[in-house]
N, C-alpha and C positions, 0 to 999 in steps of 0.2 A: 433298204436304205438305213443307215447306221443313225445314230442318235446324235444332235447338236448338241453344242452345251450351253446353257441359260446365263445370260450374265449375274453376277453374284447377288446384286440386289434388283429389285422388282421396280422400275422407274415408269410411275401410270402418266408422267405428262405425254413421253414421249409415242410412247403402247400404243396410244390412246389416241392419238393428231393419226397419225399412223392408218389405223386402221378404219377410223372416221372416213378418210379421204378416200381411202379404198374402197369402204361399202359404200360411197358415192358416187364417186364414177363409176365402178363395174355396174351399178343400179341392182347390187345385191337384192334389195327389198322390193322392187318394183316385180310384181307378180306377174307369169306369163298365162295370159286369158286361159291361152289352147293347151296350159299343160293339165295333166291329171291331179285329183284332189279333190274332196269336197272347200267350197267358198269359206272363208271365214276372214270375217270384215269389223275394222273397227273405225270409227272418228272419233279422233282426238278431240276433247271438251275445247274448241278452241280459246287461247287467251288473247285477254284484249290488249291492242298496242299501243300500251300505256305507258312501258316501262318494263320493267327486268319481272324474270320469273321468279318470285319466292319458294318458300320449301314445300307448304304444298303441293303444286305445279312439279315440283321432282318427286313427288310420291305419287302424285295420279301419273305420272310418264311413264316412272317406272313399274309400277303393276302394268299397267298397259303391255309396255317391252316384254315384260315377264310372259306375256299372255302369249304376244305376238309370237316370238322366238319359239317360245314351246307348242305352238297349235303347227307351226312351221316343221319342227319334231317330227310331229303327228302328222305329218304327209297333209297337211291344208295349204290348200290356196289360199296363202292371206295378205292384205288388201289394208293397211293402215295409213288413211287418210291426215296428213299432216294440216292444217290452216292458224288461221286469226281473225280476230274478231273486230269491227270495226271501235263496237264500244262507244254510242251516239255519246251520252253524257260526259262518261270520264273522258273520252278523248279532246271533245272539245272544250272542256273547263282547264285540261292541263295547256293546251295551246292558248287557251286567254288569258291564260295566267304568264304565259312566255311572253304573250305582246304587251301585256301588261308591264313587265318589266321593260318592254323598250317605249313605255309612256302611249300605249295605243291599243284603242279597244278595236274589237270586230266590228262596231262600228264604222268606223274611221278603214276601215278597208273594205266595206261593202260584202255582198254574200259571195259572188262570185270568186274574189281573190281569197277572201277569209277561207272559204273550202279549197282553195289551192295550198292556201298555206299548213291542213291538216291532212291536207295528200302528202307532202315534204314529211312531214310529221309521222305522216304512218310508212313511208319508204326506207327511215331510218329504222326505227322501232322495231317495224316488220324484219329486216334483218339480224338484229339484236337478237330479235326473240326468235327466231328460227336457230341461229349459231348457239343459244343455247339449251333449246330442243338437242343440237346436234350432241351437245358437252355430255349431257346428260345419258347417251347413249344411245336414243330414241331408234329403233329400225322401222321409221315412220315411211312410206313412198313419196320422196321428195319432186318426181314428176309428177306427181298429182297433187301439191300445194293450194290450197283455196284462201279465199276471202271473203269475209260476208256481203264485198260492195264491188269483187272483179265483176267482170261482164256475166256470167253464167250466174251467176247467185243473182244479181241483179236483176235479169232477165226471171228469175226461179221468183225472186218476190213480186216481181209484176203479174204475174201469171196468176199466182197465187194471190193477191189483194184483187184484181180484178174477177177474178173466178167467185170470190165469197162473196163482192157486193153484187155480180148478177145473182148470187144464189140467195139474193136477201139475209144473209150472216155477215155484212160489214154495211153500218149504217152509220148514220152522224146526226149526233142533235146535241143538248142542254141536257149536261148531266151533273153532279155532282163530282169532282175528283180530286184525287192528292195533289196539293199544289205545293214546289220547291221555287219559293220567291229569290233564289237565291241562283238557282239553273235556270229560270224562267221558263220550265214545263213539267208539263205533268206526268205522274207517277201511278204505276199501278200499285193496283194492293200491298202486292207482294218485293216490291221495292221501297218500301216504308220501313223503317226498324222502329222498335217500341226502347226509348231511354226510359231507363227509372229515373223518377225526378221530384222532389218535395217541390209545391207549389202549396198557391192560398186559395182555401176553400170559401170565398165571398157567399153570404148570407146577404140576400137583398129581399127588401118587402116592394111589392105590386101591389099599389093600391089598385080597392075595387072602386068602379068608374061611379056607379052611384053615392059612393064617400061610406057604405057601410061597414069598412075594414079594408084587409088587406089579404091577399094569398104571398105565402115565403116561400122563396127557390133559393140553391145553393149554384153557382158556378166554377170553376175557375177560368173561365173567362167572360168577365166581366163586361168588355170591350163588345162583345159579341151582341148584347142585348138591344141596340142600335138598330138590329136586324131580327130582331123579334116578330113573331108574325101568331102567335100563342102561349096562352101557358097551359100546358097536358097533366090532368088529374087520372087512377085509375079509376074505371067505372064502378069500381066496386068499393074504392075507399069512403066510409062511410061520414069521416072528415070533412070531405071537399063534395058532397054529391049535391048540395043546395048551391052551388058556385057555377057548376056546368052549365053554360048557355050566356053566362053573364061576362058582361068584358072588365080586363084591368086597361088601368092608366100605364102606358111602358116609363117606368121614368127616365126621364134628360131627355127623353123624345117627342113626350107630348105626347103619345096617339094611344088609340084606343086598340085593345086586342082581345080575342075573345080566351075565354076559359075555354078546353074542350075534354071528352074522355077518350082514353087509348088505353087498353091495356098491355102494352109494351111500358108504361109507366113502373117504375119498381116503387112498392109502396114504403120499404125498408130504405131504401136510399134518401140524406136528405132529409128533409123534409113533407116529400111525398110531392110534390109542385114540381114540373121539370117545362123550364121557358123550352119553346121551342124554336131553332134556328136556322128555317128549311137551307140556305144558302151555303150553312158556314158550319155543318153537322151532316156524318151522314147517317145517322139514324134517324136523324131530326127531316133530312129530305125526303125520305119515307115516308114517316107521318106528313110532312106537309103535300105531301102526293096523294096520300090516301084521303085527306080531310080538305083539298083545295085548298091550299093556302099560299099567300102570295112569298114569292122568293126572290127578297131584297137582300140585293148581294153590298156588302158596306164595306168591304177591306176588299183592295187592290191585288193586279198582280204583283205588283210590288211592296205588298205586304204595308199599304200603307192605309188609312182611311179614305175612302171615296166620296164622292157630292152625295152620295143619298145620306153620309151623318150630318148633325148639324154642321153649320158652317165653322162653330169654333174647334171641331179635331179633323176636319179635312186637311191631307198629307200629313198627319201626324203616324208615327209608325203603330200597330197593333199594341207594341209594348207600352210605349208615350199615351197613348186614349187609354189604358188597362190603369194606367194611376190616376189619370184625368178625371177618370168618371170616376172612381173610387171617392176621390177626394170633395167630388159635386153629391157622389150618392151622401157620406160624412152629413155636409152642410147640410143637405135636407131631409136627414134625418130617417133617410132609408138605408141604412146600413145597419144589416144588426150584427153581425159577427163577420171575425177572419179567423179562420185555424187551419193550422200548415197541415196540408194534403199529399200523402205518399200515392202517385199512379203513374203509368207510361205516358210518357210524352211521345207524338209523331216523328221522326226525324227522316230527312232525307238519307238515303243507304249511298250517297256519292260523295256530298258534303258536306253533312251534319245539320242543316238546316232545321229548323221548324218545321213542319209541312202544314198547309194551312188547306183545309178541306175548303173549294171553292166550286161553284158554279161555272160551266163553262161550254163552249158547242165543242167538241171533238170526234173522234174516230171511234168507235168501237167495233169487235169481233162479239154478235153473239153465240155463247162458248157451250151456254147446255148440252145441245144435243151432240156437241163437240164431246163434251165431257163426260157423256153418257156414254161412250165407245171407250175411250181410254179407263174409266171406273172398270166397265167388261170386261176389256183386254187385260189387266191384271188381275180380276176377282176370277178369271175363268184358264186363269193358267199361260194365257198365249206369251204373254211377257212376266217375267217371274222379278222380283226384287231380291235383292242380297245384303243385307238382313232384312228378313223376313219383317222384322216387327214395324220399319220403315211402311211397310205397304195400306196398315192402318191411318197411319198420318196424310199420306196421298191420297186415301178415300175420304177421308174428312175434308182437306181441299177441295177436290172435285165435287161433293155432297153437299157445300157451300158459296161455289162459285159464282161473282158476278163478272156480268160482262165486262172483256176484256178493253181498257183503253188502251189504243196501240198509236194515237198522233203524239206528237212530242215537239215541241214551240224551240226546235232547236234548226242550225244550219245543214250541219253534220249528220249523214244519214241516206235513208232512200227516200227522197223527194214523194210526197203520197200522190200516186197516177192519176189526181182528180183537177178535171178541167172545168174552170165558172163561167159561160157566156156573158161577155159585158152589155150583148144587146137584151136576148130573150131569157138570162138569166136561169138559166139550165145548168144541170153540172152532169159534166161525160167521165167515166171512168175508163181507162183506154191501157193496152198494152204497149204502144208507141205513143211518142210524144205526136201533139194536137196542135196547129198551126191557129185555125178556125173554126168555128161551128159550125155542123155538120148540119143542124137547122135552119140558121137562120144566116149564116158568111160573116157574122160577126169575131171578132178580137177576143181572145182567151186569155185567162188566166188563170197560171199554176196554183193549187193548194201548197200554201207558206210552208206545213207541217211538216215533219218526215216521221218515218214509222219506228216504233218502239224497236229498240237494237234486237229485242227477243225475239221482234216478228221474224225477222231474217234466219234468227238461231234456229227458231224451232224448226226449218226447212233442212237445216243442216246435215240429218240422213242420207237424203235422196237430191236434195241441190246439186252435195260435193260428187255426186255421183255421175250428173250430166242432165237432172229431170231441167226441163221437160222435155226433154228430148231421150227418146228409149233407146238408151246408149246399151252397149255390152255389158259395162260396168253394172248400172242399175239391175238389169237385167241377172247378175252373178250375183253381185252383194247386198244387196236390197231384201230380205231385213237385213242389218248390220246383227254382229253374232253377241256382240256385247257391248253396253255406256259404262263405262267408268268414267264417275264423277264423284264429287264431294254434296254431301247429303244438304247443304246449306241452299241447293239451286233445284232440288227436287219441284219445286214450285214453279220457279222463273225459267227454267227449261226443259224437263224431262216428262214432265207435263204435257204443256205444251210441244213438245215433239211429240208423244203419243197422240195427241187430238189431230196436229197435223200431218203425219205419217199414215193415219188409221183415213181421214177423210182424203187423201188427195193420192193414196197405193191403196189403199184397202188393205191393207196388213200394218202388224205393231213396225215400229224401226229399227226395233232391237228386241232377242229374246231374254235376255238375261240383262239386270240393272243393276251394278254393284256400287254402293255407296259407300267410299272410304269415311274415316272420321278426319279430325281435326290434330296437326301436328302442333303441338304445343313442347313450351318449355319444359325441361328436367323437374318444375317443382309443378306444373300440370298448368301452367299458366298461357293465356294466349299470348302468341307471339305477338308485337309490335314493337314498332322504329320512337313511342316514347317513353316504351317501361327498358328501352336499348335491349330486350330479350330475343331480338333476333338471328336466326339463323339464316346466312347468307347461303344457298346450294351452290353457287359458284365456288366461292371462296375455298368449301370443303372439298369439292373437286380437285380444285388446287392443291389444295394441303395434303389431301388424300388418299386422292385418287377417286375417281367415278364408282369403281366396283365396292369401294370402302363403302359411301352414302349411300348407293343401292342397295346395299347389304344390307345395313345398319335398317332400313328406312322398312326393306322387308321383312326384316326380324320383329319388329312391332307391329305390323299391319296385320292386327289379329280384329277380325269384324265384329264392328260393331262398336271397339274400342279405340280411343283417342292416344296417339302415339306421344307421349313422353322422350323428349330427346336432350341429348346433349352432344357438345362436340367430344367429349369423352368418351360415348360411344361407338361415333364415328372411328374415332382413335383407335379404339378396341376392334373395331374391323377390320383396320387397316392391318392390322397382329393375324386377323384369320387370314387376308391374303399373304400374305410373307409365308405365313407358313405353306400354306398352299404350293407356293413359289419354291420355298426348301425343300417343300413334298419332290417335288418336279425333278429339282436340281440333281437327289439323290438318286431317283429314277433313272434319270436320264444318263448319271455317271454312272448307273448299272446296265444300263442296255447299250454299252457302245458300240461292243461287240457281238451283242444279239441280231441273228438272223433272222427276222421275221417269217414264220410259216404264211401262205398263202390263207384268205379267210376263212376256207372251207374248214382247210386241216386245224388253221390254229381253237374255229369251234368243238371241231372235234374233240380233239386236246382237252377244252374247257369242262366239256361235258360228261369227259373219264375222270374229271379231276374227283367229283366226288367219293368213286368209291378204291380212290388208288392214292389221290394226294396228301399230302401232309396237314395235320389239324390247322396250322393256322392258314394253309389257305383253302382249305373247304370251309373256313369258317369265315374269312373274307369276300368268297361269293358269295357264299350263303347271306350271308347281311347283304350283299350288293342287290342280291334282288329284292331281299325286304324293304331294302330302301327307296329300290326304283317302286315298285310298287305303293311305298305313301307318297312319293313324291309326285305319282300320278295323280291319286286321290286327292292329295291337298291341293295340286293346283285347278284340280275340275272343279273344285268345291271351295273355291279364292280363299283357299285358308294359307295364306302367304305367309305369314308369321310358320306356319307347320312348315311348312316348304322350306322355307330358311333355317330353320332351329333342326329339321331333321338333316340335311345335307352339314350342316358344322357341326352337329354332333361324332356325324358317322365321319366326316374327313379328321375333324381335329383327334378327337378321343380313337375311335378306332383302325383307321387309316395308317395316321400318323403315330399315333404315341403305343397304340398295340402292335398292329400288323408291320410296320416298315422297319420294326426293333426285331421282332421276329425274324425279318426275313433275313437280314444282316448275314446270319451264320451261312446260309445258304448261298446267299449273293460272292461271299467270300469262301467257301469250303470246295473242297475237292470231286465234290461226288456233283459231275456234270448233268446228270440226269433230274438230280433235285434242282440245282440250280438252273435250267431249261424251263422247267415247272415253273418253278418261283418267279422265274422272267416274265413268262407270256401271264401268270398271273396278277403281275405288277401293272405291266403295260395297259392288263386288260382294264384293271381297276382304276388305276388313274385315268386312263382314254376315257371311261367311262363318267365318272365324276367329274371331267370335265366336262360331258357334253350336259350332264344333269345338272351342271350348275350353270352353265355358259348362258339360260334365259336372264337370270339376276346379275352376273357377274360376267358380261361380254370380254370386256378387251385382255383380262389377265388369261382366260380360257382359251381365247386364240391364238395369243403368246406365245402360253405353254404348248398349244396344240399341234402350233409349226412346226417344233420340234421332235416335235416323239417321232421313233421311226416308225411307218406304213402310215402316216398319215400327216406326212410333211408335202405341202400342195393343195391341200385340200382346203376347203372354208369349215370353219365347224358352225358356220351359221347356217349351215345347209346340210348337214349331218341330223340323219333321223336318228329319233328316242331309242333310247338302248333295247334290244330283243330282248323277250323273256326267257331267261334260262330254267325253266321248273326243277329240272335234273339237280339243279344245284340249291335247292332249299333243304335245309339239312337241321331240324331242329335236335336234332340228339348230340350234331356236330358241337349247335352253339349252346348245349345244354355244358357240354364236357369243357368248352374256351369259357364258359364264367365259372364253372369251376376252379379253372387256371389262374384265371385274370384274379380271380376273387383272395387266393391262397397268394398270391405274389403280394396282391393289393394289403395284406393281412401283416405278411413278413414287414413290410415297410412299413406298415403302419405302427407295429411294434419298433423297429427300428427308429422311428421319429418320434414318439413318445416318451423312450427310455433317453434320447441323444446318443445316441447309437451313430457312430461317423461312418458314413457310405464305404468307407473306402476297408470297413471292418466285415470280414467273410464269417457267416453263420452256417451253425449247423441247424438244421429243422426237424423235425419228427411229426410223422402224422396218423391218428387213430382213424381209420376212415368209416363212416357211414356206411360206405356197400362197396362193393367186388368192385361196380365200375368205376366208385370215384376212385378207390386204388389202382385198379388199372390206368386210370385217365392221370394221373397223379405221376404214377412210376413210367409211361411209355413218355413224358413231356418233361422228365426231371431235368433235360438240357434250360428249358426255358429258364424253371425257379433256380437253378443256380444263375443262367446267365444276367437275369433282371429281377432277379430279388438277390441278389451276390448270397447265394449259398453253396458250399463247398461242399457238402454234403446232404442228403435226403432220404430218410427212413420212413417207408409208410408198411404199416400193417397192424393186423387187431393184437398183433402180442408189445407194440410198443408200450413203453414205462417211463415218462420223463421224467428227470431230476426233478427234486425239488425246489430249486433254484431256476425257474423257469417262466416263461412270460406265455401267453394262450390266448386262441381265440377261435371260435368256431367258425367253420365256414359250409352252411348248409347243411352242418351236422355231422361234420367230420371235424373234429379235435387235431388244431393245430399248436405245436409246443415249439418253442424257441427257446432251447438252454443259454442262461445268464453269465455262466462264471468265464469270467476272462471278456467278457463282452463288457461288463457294467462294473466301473466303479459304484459302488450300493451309497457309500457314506456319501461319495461325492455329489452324485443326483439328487438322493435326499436335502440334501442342502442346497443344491438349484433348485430346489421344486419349494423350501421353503421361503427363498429369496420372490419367487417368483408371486406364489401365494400370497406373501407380504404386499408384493406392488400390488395385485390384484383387490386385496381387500383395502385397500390406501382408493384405490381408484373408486371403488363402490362407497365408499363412503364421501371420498371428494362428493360423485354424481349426486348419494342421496341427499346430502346435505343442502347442494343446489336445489332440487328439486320438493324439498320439506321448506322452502324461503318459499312465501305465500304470493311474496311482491314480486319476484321474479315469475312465477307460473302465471300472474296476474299480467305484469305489464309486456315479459317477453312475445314477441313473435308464437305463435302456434306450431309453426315447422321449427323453431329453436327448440320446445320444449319436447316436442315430439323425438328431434335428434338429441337430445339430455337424455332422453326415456328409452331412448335404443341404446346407446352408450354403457346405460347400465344394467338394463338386462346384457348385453352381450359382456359385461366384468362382470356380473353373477356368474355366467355360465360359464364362462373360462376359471374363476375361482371355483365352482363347483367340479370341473373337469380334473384341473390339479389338486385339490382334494381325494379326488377319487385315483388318480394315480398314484399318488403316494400311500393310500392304502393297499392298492393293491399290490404295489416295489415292497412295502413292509412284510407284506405277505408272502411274499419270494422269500426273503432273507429269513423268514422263521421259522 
C-alpha cells in the first residue's frame, strides 16, 4: 500500500478526540485474561472527587502510560486499573460549603439526605475527573473503573474491619488524638502538617502548696494549665530534686498538684519544670499514663472552654482564655516573662485549622505487628522503592508507629460495621447490616463514625481487583508490578497498603515503588491558586497539544528531583512534535511510490545494509539500535527524564537535521538501487521511532503511523518493541559519520564567525591524521560540499594552505578554509569592533549595577542572581570577539 499524505500542520485537538474515542470503544486497553504474556498490573493512585486534576495528577498519569504502553511493547498482559477516591474530609467540607451558600448547614438536612446530596456531588466530579484521565491520554481499563465506596470496595472494607476486630487488631477506647475543631474529627498523625509560627513563650510561676516558694514552667499555651494534673522535673536535675513528692498550687484553679520525676523532661529546655497536660498533650498523656494521673479534658470539640474550667472562661474560645488568664496570671503576680517563640504549629492538612490534641473514645487499628511485615518486606527486597534513599524515611515511620486512629466524626464515608445493644449493651461487629441482638432481641444501634478515607485506600491493590472474592483478576495481577505515586503520601498510603496487602494476601501489593517529586514553578516554587503560579494541565492540552505536556513533564522526571516547569517549555515541545510531524510529512512524500517488500525480505534487506549500504545509513541503524537499547534501560530503571532526552535527541539532531539532509540526494538521484536502500531505510527508521516514542507521545504516533505504507490498519498501540538488529551496530561506521558531522560542523562554524553569507561556496583543504580519516573524508566529499556548501575538497598529508586562511582541528586532522574572495578583512574588523564596543558598554552597564550595594541589598535574590548571569554571559561574548579578531589579524598578516 502506497503512502498517504499528512496534512500540512499537526492539529492535536482533533488527533486526539479522535483516537480517544477509538481506544474506547474497541476496548483497546482492556486486557484479554486467556491471551499469552506474563501479567503486569498497575492501580492508578486514585484522585479524590473534589475537583479538577492539577499538574501533578498529569505527571503521576503520564509515567504510569509510559509504563503501561511500553510493558504492552514487551508482550505483557497489562491490567491498569482506572478509579477515585471517595475523600471522607475534603469531600464533604467542599459540599458544606455549597449548602452553605444556599443558607443551610448539614444540619438542617439531616444524615440521610446530606449523604445523598454528596452522592450528586461525587456523580458529577467522578465524571470530570475521569474525562480528564481520558484528555491526558491515560490507556487506563475503563471497564474495570472503581470506587472507594461502590458496592465491592464496600463489601472489601467490611470484611476487612470485621476480620481485624475478631482478630483483636481493631479496638475502641480513650485515647489521645489530633483534633480539627473546624472538620469536627479526628486526624491521624500523619494528616497533621507542622506550620512555622512565632508565638509567646509564657513564663508562669506554681507556687509551692506549703508557701516555701515556687517552681517556673515555660508554655505557649497558657490556656492549657486549667487542666494540669502535674509539674515533671528530671530525676536527675539537681535543682528540683528536694521538690519531688511535694505539691504546687495550679493557679486561676485553685488545686493542688503534685511535683513528679520523668526523665523524658529536657533539662536544657525552659526552665527545666514542664506542667503536665495528660488531656491536651500528647507527650504529656504518656506520662500521665505512666505515673496515673487524672485526664481533665478543659477545651471542647469545638475548640472552646468546657465546665471542668472555672465558670468565668466557659465557652470562651481556646484563643479568648489564652489572654484571659494571661492577664489574671499579670494581676497576681505570677507572670514572669513573654518572649516571642519560633516552632511548628499543628495544622489540619484539609483546612488549615489548629489541631487541638484531645482526648477522646474512637477506633483504632493496632499496626506493630502490621508494621513489622511491611519494614521486612522492603528491608528484604521483596518490594523495592525508586529512589532508594526514600526507603530510610519509611523505616523510621514504621520504627515509630502508633496505633492507627481510623473513626472520623464525619457523615461521608463507610459507616463503621459496629452495632450497640440498647438492652444488654453489647457491641457486635458484623459484615451485614444488624436489625436486633443476637443476645438478647433487643433494638440496635449504628456506630455514628465512619472510617478514615485511607482505611478503604489502603485495600485498593486487591479490592479493585474483586477480593474478597478469588476472582481471575486477583488471581493474574495480584501483586500489582508497580505504585507510582508522589512521595508526600508514602505514609498515608503506601504504607499502609503494604501492612494491608502483606496481612490479608500474604504477599507485598506491589514490587517496585516509584516516587515521583513535586512539579513546581520555573523559579522552583510551589505551585498554588494564591502566589497565581499555577499550571492548569487542561489548559496546556489545549494549547498544546497532550503529547507536548507529556513530553515536556517526561523530560524532567529525572528521580529523585523536583520538576521546574513553565509554559515555555511546554511551548518548546510542542516545536519537537512539528518537527516530528515535518519528519513524517517528508517521509512520506518520499515513499509514494515505494513498494513495500514483504517483512521477511524487507529484514533481510536491513541486515545486508551494514556491510553493502551507504555511510549514512549504516550509521542511522547503527544509532537506531543504540538507542533502542537505552531507551530499554532507561525505562526499566524509571529514568524517564533519560527516556525522553534520548529519543529528542536522536529524532531532532540526528534523524532529522543529519540523516533526512543526507538522504535528499538519494531520495532524488537516478541511481534506483540507492534510492530502494534509502527508502526501506527511512520507512524503517521512522516506523521505528515511532513506535519508541508512541508510550510518551500516543496520539501524534498513531497519526503519523496510519499513514506510512505496511502499516496503515494497524494500531501502533499494539505494535511490539522494535527487534534487535545486532548485525547493524557498527561502531567504526559511527566513528567515520562524527568524523563527517564534525568537519561540516567546523566549515560552518568558521563560516558563522567570520559572516560568511551561506549562499558564498568555499573551498576546503584538509591535512589528515590518518589513511582512514582521508579515506572517510574523500569517499563522502558529496556530503561536505552539499551541507557545508563547498565547491571544492583537498585532503592529503602534502596539502599547504595559504596564508590567508581560517583552521580548525577536527580530531587531529587540520582543516583549512582559504579567506581571499570570501572576507572583506577591513570590513569585519570593524564589525567585530562595533560589536566589541556594545559588548564592553554592556559589562560595565551590568558591573556597575551590581558594585551598587543597595541594589544587591534590597533586590530580589533571583534578580541579582539573573544581573550576575547577564554579565558573565557579556564577559564571555566580549572575550570570544576578542579572540576573533586576533585571530582575522593573524590571517591578513
Amino acid at each position: 500500500m502506497t503512502a498517504k499524505t499528512l496534512a500540512k500542520g499537526y492539529e492535536p485537538q482533533e488527533v486526539e478526540a479522535r483516537w480517544r474515542d477509538k481506544w474506547e470503544a474497541e476496548r483497546t486497553f482492556s486486557p484479554d485474561l486467556d491471551a499469552p504474556g506474563e501479567p503486569y498490573s498497575i492501580v492508578i493512585p486514585p484522585p479524590n472527587v473534589t475537583g479538577a486534576l492539577h499538574i501533578g495528577h498529569a505527571l503521576n498519569i503520564t509515567l504510569q502510560d509510559v509504563l503501561c504502553r511500553y510493558q504492552r511493547q514487551k508482550g505483557r498482559k497489562v491490567l491498569w486499573v482506572p478509579g477515585t477516591d471517595h475523600a471522607g474530609i475534603a469531600t464533604q467540607n467542599v459540599v458544606e460549603r455549597r449548602l452553605l451558600g444556599e443558607g443551610k448547614t448539614r444540619d438542617d438536612l439531616g444524615r440521610e439526605q446530606f449523604v445523598e446530596k454528596v452522592w450528586e456531588w461525587k456523580q458529577e466530579y467522578e465524571s470530570r475527573i475521569h474525562n480528564q484521565i481520558k484528555r491526558i491520554g491515560a490507556s487506563v481499563d475503563w471497564t474495570r473503573a472503581r470506587f472507594t465506596m461502590d458496592e465491592g470496595l464496600s463489601r472489601a472494607v467490611r470484611e476487612v474491619f470485621v476480620s481485624l476486630y475478631e482478630q483483636g487488631l481493631i479496638y475502641r477506647g480513650e485515647y489521645i488524638i489530633n483534633w480539627c475543631s473546624r472538620c469536627h474529627t479526628a486526624l491521624a498523625d500523619d494528616e497533621v502538617e507542622y506550620v512555622p509560627r512565632t508565638t509567646t513563650l509564657t513564663t508562669i510561676k506554681y507556687p509551692l502548696a506549703d508557701g516555701s516558694g515556687s517552681l517556673t514552667v515555660a508554655t505557649v499555651r497558657p490556656e492549657t494549665l486549667l487542666g494540669d494534673a502535674a509539674v515533671a522535673v528530671h530525676p536527675d536535675d539537681e535543682r528540683y530534686q528536694q521538690f519531688i513528692g511535694k505539691n504546687v498550687l495550679l493557679p486561676i484553679a485553685e488545686r493542688e498538684i503534685p511535683v513528679i520525676a520523668d526523665k523524658y523532661v529536657d533539662m536544657e529546655f525552659g526552665t527545666g519544670c514542664l506542667k503536665i497536660t495528660p488531656a491536651h498533650d500528647m507527650n504529656d498523656w504518656e506520662i500521665g499514663r505512666k505515673h496515673e494521673l487524672p485526664m481533665l479534658k478543659v477545651i471542647d470539640d469545638a475548640g472552646r472552654m468546657n465546665e471542668n474550667s472555672p465558670e468565668r472562661f466557659v465557652g470562651m474560645t481556646a484563643e479568648e482564655c489564652r489572654t484571659a488568664i494571661v492577664e489574671e496570671l499579670k494581676a497576681k503576680g505570677l507572670l514572669e516573662a513573654e518572649t516571642d517563640y519560633d516552632h511548628n504549629v499543628t495544622a489540619c492538612y484539609r483546612c488549615k485549622t489548629t489541631v487541638e490534641p484531645n482526648v477522646s473514645k474512637q477506633w483504632f487499628v493496632a499496626v506493630k505487628p502490621l508494621a513489622a511485615k511491611a519494614r521486612a518486606a522492603v528491608e528484604f527486597g521483596n518490594t523495592k522503592i525508586f529512589p532508594e534513599a526514600w526507603a530510610k524515611t519509611y523505616f523510621d515511620w514504621l520504627d515509630n508507629i502508633r496505633d492507627w486512629c481510623i473513626s472520623r466524626q464525619l457523615w461521608w464515608g463507610h459507616r463503621i460495621p459496629v452495632w450497640y445493644c440498647q438492652g444488654c449493651y453489647k457491641q457486635f461487629a458484623s459484615r451485614t447490616d444488624m436489625d436486633e441482638c443476637p443476645e438478647c432481641g433487643s433494638g440496635l444501634m449504628q456506630d455514628e463514625d465512619v472510617l478514615d478515607t485511607w482505611f478503604s485506600s489502603a485495600l485498593w491493590p486487591f479490592s479493585t481487583l474483586g477480593w474478597p472474592d478469588k476472582t481471575r483478576e486477583l488471581g493474574l495481577f495480584y501483586p500489582t508490578s508497580v505504585l507510582v505515586t508522589g512521595f508526600d503520601i508514602l505514609f498515608f498510603w503506601v504504607a499502609r497498603m503494604m501492612m494491608m496487602g502483606l496481612h490479608f494476601q500474604e504477599q507485598v501489593p506491589f514490587h517496585h515503588v516509584y516516587l515521583h517529586a513535586l512539579v513546581r514553578d520555573e523559579e522552583g516554587k510551589k505551585m498554588s491558586k494564591s502566589t497565581g503560579n499555577v499550571i492548569d494541565p487542561l489548559d496546556m492540552v489545549e494549547k498544546y497539544g497532550c503529547d507536548s505536556l507529556r513530553f515536556t513533564l517526561t523530560s524532567f522526571a529525572a528521580m529523585g528531583r523536583d520538576i521546574k516547569l513553565s509554559e515555555a517549555r511546554i511551548e518548546g515541545y510542542r516545536h519537537f512534535v512539528n518537527k516530528l510531524w515535518n519528519a513524517a510529512r517528508f517521509t512520506l512524500m518520499n515513499l509514494e511510490e515505494w513498494a513495500p517488500q514483504a517483512p521477511q525480505e524487507r529484514e533481510a534487506a536491513l541486515k545486508a545494509t551494514p556491510s553493502s549500504g551507504s555511510l549514512h545509513n549504516q550509521w542511522i541503524l547503527s544509532r537506531l539500535e543504540q538507542v533502542k537499547t537505552e531507551v530499554d534501560a532507561a525505562i526499566q530503571g524509571y529514568a524517564f527524564n533519560d527516556y525522553a532526552q534520548t529519543l529528542y535527541a536522536f529524532v531532532w539532531r540526528e534523524f532529522c537535521d543529519w540523516y533526512l539532509e543526507m538522504a535528499k540526494s538519494d531520495l532524488t538521484g537516478d541511481d534506483a538501487a540507492r534510492k530502494a536502500e534509502t527508502q526501506l531505510v527511512l520507512w524503517t527508521t521512522l516506523s521505528e521511532i515511532l513506535v519508541l516514542l508512541h508510550p510518551v507521545t500516543p496520539f501524534v504516533t498513531q497519526e503519523i503511523w496510519q499513514h506510512l505504507p505496511a502499516t496503515t490498519g494497524d494500531d501502533i498501540a499494539a505494535m511490539p518493541y522494535p527487534g534487535a538488529r545486532p548485525e547493524c551496530v557498527r561502531p567504526d561506521i559511527e566513528s567515520a559519520m562524527n568524523l563527517l558531522q564534525e568537519s561540516i560542523v567546523a566549515v560552518r562554524n568558521i563560516r558563522g564567525e567570520l559572516n560568511i553569507a551561506p549562499s558564498k561556496d568555499l573551498s576546503v583543504m584538509v591535512r589528515p591524521a590518518s589513511e582512514q580519516h582521508a579515506a572517510t573524508l574523500t569517499a563522502n566529499a558529496e556530503f561536505m560540499r552539499r551541507l557545508a556548501r563547498v565547491t571544492s575538497l583537498e585532503v592529503g598529508a602534502h596539502v599547504a594552505p595559504p596564508k590567508a586562511s581560517a583552521s580548525q582541528v577536527v580530531q587531529g586532522s587540520e582543516l583549512f578554509v582559504p579567506l581571499a574572495g570570501a572576507v572583506d578583512f577591513e570590513a569585519e574588523l570593524a564589525r567585530l569592533d562595533k560589536e566589541i564596543a556594545k559588548s564592553s558598554k554592556d559589562v560595565e552597564v551590568v558591573s556597575r549595577k551590581l558594585a551598587n550595594k543597595d541594589f544587591v541589598a534590597k533586590a530580589p535574590q533571583d534578580v541579582v542572581e539573573k544581573e550576575k548571569e547577564k554579565l558573565a554571559a557579556a564577559k564571555e561574548r566580549q572575550d570570544k570577539l576578542g579572540k576573533l579578531q586576533e585571530r582575522l589579524r593573524g590571517v591578513m598578516s
